[in-house]
C-alpha positions in Angstrom: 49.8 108.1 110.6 47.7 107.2 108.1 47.4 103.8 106.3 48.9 105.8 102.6 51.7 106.9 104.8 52.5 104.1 106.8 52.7 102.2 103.8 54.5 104.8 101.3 57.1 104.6 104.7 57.4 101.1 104.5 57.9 101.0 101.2 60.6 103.4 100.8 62.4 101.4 104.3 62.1 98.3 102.3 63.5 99.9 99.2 66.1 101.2 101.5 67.0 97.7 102.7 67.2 96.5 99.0 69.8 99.1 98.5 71.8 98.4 101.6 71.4 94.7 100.5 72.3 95.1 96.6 75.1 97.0 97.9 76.9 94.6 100.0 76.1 91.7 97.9 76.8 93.1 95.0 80.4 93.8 96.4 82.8 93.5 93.9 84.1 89.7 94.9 88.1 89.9 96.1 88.0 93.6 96.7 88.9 93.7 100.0 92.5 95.2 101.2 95.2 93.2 100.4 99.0 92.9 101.4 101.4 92.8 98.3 105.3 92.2 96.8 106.0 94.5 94.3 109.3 93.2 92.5 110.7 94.9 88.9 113.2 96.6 87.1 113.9 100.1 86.3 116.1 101.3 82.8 117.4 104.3 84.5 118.8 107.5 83.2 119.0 111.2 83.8 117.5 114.5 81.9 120.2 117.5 81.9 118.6 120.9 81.6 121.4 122.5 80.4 123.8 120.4 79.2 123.1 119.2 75.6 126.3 117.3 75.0 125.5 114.9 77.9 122.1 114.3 76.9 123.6 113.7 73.5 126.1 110.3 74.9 125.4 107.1 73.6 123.5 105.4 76.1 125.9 101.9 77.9 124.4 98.6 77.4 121.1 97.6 78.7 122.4 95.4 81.3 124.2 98.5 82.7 121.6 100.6 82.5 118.8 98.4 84.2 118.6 98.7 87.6 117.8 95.3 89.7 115.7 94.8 91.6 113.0 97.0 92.5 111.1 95.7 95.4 108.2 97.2 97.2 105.6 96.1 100.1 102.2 97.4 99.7 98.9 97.5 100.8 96.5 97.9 98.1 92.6 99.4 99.4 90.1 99.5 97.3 87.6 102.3 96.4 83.7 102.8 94.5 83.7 99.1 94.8 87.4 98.2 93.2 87.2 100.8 90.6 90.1 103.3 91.7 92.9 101.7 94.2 95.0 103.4 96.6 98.4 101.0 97.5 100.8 103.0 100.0 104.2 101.5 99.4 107.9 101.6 101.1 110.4 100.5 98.4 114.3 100.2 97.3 114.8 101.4 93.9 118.0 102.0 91.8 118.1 105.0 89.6 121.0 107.2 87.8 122.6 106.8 84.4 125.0 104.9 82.7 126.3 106.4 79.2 129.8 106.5 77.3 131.7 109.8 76.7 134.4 108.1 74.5 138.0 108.1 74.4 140.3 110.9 75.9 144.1 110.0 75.5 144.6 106.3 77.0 141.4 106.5 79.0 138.0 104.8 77.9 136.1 107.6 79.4 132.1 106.8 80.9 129.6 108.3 83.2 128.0 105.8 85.4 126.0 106.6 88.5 123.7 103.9 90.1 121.9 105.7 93.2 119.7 103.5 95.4 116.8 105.3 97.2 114.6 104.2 99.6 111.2 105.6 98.3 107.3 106.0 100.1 105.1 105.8 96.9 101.3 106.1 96.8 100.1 104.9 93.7 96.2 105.8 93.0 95.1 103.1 90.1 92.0 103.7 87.6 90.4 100.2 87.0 88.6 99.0 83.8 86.4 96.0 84.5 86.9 93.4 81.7 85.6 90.3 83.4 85.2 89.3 86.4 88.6 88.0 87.3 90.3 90.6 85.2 91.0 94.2 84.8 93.4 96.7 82.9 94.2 100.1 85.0 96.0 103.1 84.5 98.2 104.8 87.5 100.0 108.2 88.7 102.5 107.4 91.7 104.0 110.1 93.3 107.5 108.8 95.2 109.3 110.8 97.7 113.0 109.3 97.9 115.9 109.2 100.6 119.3 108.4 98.5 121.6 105.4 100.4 124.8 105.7 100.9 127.2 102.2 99.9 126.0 99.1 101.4 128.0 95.9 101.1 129.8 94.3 97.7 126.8 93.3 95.6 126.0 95.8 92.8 122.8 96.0 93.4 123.0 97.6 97.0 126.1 100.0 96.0 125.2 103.4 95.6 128.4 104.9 93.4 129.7 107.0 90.2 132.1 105.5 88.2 133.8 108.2 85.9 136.1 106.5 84.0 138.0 103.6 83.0 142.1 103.5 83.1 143.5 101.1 80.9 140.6 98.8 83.2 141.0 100.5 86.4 137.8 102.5 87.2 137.8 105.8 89.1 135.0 105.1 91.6 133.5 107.4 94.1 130.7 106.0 96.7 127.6 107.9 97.0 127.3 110.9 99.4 125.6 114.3 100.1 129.1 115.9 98.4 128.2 114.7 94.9 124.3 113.6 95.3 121.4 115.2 96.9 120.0 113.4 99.5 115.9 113.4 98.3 114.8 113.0 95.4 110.5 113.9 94.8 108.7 111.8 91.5 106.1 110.7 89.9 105.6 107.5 87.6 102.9 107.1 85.4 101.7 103.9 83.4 99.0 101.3 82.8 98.9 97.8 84.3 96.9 94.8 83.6 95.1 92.8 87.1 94.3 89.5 88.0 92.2 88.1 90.4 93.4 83.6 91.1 90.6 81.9 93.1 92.4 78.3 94.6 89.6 77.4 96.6 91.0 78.5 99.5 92.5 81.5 99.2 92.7 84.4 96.5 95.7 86.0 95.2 96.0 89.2 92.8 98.5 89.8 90.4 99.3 92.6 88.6 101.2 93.4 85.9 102.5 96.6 84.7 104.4 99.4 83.4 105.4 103.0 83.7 107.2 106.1 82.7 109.1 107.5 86.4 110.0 111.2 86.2 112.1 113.1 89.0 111.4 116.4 89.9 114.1 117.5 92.3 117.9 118.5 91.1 119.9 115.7 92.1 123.1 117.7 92.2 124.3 118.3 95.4 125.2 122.0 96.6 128.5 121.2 96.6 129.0 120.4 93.3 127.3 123.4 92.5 129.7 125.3 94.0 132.6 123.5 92.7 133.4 122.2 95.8 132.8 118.0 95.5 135.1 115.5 93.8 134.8 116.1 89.9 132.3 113.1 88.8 130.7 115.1 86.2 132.7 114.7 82.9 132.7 117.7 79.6 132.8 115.3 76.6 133.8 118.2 74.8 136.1 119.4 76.7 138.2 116.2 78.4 138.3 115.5 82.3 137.0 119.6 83.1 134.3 119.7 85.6 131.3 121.2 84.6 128.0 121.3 86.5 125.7 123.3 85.0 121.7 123.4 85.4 120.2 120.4 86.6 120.5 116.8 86.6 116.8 115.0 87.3 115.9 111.3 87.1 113.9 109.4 84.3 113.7 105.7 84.0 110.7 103.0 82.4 109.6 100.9 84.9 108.4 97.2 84.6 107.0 95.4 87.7 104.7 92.5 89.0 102.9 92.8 92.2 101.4 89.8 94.3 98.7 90.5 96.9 97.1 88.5 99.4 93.8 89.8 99.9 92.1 89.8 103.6 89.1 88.5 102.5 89.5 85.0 100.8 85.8 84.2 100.8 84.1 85.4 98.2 80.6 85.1 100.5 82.5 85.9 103.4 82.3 89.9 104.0 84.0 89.5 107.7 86.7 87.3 107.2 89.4 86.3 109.4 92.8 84.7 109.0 91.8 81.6 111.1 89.9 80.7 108.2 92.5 80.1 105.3 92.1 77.1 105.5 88.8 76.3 105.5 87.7 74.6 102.1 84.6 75.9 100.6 82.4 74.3 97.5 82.2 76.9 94.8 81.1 76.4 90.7 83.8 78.6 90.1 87.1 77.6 88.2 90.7 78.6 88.9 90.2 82.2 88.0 86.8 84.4 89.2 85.6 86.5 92.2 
């Protein structure tokens, strides 16, 4: 090999290295995989396909409607050096609707279902740098749901339609494959806003953010179809008939806060290990920073 070569080789190795070097340096700081608590709220309805006069009732009150809480575990990887997340999730969310049909006779007459699901979600975030402790992001998370059946006294884990209410006694049926489908397929889009909190020693992200959840599957069941499940479904123009028709999907605006622990703590420190939470390090840095 001649001298030119050797050295052109050289050259290009040593560029190489720079690369390599730039590259893992130049890691975006707290972008390592983290473990997180996703905890929100979710102002539930349904969309009817067919059935104008129900997507015409007055929606309940908020309260009613919201479902709480919404509580996910998550591990967020990042990707292209923390510009595009991935954060597979397990979570419990309440969906359904809550609306008023009016007054028939004596009865105060409303359609309530609240419908807890146990959901895998895979969100796929979008990052837009800011600064170096902050960016905004937008998301698609597709959700695939299992729908759970009663579970104790608290609101919150009852899965039920209430139909009406007698002169204050409420018809109430509990939740089952006769009058619900039993999966449920999504997708929520939305935009969130991320922070990275440096305390020395240890970083935690939080992340704010919102979305717009849309269901995809008919959560009728078969046997309501077929007239063949308890009548929960009320006519407003017609009284206490029973009247399934098309198909009844979930909506709902979303509104959660996530807090991750990310693996690596050290900002310098590409191989951490948990063993060294604790160590304190000297950094120029303030409270929040990579």
């Amino acid at each position: 090999m001649t001298m030119k070569k050797t050295i052109l080789v050289l050259l290009i190795l040593a560029l190489a290295g720079q690369m390599i070097a730039q590259q893992v340096s130049g890691k975006k700081r707290g972008e390592a995989v983290a473990i997180g608590l996703r905890v929100g709220g979710n102002l539930a309805s349904y969309y009817y396909t067919e059935n104008a006069d129900l997507n015409d009732m007055e929606y309940a009150a908020f309260m009613e409607r919201l479902k709480f809480p919404m509580v996910g575990l998550n591990v967020e990887i990042p990707l292209f050096n923390g510009y595009m997340y991935v954060a597979p999730e397990v979570s419990f969310t309440g969906r359904g609707d809550s609306r008023w049909l009016g007054t028939v006779g004596l009865d105060t007459v409303r359609y309530k279902a609240q419908v807890n699901y146990l959901e895998g979600r895979l969100p796929i975030s979008v990052a837009i740098p800011v600064t170096s402790w902050f960016k905004s992001y937008v998301y698609a998370a597709p959700s695939f749901g299992v729908a759970l059946p009663s579970l104790g006294s608290y609101n919150f884990l009852k899965s039920e339609f209430v139909y009406s209410e007698r002169q204050g006694v409420s018809d109430t049926l509990a939740v089952s494959t006769s009058n619900m489908s039993p999966y449920d397929l999504g997708l929520t889009v939305g935009a969130g806003l991320r922070f990275l909190i440096d305390f020395n020693s240890f970083k935690m992200v939080v992340k704010i953010e919102g979305g717009y959840h849309m269901g995809f599957f008919d959560t009728y069941s078969e046997k309501e179809h077929i007239d063949q499940a308890a009548a929960i479904n009320l006519n407003p123009t017609s009284g206490h008939q029973y009247n399934v028709v098309g198909e009844r999907l979930n909506r709902g605006i979303e509104g959660a806060v996530t807090i991750a622990i990310p693996l690596d703590f050290h900002s310098s420190d590409d191989c951490f290990y948990w063993s060294d939470v604790m160590k304190k390090k000297d950094r120029s840095r303030g409270l929040f920073g990579f």
